[in-house]
Short mmCIF file of the C-alpha atoms (twelve columns), coordinates in Angstrom:
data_MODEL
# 
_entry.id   MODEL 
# 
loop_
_atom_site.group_PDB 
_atom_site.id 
_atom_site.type_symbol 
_atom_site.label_atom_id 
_atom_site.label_alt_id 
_atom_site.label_comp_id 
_atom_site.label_asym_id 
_atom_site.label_seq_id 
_atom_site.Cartn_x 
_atom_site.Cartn_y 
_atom_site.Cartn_z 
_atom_site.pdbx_PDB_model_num 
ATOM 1   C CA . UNK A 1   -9.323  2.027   54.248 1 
ATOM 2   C CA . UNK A 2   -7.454  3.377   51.050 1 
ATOM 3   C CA . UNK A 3   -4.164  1.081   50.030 1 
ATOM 4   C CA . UNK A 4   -1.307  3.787   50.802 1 
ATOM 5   C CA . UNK A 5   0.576   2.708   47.625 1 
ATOM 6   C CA . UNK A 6   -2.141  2.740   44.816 1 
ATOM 7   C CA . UNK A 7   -5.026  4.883   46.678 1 
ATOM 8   C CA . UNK A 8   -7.364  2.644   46.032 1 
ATOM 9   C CA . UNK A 9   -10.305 2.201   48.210 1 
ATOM 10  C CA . UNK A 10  -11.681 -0.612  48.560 1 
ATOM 11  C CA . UNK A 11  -14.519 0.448   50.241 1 
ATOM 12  C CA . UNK A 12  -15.632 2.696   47.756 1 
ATOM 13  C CA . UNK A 13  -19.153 2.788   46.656 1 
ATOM 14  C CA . UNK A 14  -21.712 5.230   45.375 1 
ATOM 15  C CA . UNK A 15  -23.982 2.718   47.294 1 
ATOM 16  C CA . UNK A 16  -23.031 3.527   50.623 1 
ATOM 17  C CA . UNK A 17  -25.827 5.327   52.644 1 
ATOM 18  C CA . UNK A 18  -28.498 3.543   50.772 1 
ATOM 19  C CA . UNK A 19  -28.358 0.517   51.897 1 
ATOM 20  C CA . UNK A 20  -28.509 -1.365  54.682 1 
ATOM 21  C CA . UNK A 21  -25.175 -1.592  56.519 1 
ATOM 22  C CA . UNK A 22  -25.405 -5.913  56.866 1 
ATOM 23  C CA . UNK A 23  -25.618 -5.577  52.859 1 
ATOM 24  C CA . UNK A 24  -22.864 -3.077  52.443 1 
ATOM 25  C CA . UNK A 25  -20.821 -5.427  54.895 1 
ATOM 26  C CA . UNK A 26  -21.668 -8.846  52.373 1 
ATOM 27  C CA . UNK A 27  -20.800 -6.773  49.139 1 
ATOM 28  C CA . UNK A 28  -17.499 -4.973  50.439 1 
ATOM 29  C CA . UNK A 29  -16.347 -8.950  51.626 1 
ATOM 30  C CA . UNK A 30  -17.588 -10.036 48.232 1 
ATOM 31  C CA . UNK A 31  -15.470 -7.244  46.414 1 
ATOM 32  C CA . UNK A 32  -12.567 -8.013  48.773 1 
ATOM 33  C CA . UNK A 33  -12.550 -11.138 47.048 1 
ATOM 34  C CA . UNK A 34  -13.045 -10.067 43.237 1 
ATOM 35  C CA . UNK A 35  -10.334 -7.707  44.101 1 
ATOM 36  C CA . UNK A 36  -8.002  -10.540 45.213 1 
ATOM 37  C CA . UNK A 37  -8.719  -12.653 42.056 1 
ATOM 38  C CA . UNK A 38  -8.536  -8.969  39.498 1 
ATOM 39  C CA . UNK A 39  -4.890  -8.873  41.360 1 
ATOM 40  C CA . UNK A 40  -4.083  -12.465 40.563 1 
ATOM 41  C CA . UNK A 41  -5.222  -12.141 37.088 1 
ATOM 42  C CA . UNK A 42  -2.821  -9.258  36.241 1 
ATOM 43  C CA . UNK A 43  -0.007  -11.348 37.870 1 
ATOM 44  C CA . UNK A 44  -0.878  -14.418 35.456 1 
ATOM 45  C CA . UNK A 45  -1.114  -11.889 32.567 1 
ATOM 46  C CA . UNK A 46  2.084   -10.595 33.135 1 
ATOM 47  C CA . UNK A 47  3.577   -14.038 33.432 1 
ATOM 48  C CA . UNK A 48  2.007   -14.950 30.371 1 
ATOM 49  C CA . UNK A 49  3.434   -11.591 27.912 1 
ATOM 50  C CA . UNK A 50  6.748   -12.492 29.400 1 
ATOM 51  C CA . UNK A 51  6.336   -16.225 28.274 1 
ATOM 52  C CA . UNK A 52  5.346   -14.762 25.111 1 
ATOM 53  C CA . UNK A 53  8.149   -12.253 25.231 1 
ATOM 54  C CA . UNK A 54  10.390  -15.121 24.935 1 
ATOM 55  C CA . UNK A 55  8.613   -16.673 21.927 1 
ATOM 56  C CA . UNK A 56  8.448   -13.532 19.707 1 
ATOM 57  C CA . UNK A 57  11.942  -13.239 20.642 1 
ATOM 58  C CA . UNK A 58  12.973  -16.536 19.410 1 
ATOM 59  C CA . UNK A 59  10.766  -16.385 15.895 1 
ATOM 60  C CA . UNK A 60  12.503  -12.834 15.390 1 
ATOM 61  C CA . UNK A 61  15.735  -14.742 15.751 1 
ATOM 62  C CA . UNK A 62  14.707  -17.144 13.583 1 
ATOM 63  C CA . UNK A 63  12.811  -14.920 11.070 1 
ATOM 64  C CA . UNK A 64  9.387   -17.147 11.284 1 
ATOM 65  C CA . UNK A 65  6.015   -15.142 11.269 1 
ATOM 66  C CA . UNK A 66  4.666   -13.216 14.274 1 
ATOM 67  C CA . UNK A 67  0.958   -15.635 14.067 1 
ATOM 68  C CA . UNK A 68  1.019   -19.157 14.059 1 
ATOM 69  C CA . UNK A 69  -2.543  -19.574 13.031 1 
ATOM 70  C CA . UNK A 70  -2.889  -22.986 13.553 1 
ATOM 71  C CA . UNK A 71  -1.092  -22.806 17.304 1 
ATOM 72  C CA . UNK A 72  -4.042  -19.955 18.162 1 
ATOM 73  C CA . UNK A 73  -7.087  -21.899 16.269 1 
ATOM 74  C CA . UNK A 74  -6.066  -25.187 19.090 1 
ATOM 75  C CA . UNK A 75  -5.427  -22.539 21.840 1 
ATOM 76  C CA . UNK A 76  -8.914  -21.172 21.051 1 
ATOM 77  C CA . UNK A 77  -10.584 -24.555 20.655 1 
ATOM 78  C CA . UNK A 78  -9.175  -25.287 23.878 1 
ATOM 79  C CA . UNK A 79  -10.030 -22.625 25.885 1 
ATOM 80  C CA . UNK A 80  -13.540 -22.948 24.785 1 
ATOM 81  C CA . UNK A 81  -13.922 -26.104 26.133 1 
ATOM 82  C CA . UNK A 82  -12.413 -25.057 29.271 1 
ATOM 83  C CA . UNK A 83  -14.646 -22.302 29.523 1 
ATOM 84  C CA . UNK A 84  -17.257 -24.630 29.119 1 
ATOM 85  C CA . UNK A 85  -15.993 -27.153 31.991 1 
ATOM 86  C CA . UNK A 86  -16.007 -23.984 33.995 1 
ATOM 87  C CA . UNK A 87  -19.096 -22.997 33.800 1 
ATOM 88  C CA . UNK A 88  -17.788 -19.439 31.667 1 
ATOM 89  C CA . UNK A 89  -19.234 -18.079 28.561 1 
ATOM 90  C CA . UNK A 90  -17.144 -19.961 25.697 1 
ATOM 91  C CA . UNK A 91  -17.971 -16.832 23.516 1 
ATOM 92  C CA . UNK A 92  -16.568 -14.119 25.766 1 
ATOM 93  C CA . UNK A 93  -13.311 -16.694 26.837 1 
ATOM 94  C CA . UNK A 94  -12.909 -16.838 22.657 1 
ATOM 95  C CA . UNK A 95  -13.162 -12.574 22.824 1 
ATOM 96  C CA . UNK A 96  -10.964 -12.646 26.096 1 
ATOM 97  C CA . UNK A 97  -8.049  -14.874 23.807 1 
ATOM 98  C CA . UNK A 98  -8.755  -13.195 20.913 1 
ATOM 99  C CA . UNK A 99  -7.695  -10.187 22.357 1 
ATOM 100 C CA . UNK A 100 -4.405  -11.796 24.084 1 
ATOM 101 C CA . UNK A 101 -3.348  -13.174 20.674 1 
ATOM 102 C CA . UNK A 102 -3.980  -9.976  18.992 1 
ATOM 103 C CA . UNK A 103 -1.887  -8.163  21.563 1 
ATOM 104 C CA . UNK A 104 0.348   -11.072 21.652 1 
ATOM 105 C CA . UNK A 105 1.539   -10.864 17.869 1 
ATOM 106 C CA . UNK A 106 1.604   -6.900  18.169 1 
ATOM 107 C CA . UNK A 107 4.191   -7.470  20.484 1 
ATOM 108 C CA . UNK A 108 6.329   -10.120 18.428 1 
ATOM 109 C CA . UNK A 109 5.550   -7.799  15.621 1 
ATOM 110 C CA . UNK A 110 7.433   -5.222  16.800 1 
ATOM 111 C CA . UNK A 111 10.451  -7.382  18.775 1 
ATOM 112 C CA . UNK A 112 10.947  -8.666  15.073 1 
ATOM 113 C CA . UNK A 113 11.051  -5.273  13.692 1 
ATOM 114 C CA . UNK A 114 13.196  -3.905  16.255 1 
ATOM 115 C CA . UNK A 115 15.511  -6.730  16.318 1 
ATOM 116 C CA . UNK A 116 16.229  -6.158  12.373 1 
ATOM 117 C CA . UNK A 117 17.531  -2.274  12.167 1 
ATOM 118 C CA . UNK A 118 19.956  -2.909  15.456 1 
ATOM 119 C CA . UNK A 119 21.082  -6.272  14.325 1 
ATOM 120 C CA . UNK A 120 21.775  -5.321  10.547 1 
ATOM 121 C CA . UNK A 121 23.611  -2.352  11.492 1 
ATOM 122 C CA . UNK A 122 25.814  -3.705  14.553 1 
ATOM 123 C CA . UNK A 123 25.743  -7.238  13.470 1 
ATOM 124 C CA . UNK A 124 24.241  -8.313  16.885 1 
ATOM 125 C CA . UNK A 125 21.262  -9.109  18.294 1 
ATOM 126 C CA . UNK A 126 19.551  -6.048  20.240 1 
ATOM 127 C CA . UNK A 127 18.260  -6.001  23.642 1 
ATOM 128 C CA . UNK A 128 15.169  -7.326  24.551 1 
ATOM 129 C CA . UNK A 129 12.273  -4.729  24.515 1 
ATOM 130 C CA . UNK A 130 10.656  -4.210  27.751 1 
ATOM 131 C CA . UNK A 131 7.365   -6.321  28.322 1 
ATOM 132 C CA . UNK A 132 4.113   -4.821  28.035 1 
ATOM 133 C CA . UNK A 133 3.759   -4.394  31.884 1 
ATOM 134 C CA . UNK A 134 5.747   -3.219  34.510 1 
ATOM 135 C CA . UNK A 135 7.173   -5.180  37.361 1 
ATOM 136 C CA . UNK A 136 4.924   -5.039  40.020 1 
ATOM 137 C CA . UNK A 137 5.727   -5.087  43.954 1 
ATOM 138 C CA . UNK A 138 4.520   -8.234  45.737 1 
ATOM 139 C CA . UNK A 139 1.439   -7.107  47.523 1 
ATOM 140 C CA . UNK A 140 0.795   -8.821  51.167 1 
ATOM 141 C CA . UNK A 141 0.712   -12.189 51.428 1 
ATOM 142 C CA . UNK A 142 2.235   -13.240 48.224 1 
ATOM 143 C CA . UNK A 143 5.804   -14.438 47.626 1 
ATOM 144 C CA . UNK A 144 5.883   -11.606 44.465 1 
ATOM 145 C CA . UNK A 145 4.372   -12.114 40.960 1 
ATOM 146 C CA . UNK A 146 6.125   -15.599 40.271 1 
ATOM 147 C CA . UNK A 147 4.508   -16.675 43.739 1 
# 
């Protein structure tokens, strides 16, 4: 059945007809689940960026340096050994951060340049730029994305 907001189907497959309709039945209630935790991972993201909106928000107030090396070496550090614990790659969790922090400092990279030009010129602080993703609906079940 396609979702009538997104049109997704979950039920797509370019395996169906070519195998055997029990295994098509165990993969689609497999997927049903990856798709539950894919949703729930773009929820935490987005919780996350606006955590981080908040920090890049505050350093651009307080002119200190979009990076904080030494904050993102522990983070990494740390997540490795989660990762570990977990049973996860500690190599692709390191990637997976990497590429949070990278998009993380973009972000207070440009609330710091933003902030400048508006606040130099009407003496104020600006508004704060939207996050990097949109608010989402809550999807069934949940109590929304701060559930």
């Amino acid at each position: 059945m396609t979702h009538p907001r997104s049109g997704f189907d979950p039920a797509a497959s370019s395996l169906a007809g070519d195998v055997a309709p029990e295994v098509m039945a165990e993969l689609l209630s497999v997927r049903s689940s990856i798709d539950n935790i894919d949703a729930t991972l773009v929820y935490l993201l987005a919780e996350r960026f606006k955590a981080t909106q908040r920090v890049g928000h505050l350093k651009a107030e307080h002119d200190l340096p979009a990076g904080d090396p030494q904050r993102e070496a522990a983070q990494i550090a740390r997540l490795r050994m989660l990762a570990e614990e977990a049973q996860l790659d500690p190599a692709f969790a390191e990637k997976f951060l990497n590429f949070i922090i990278s998009e993380v400092i973009r972000h207070h990279q440009a609330i710091s340049e933003n902030r400048r030009p508006a606040a130099d010129a009407a003496g104020r602080a600006p508004e704060a730029p939207a996050g990097p993703f949109p608010k989402a609906p809550a999807g069934p079940g949940t109590h929304g994305p701060h559930a």
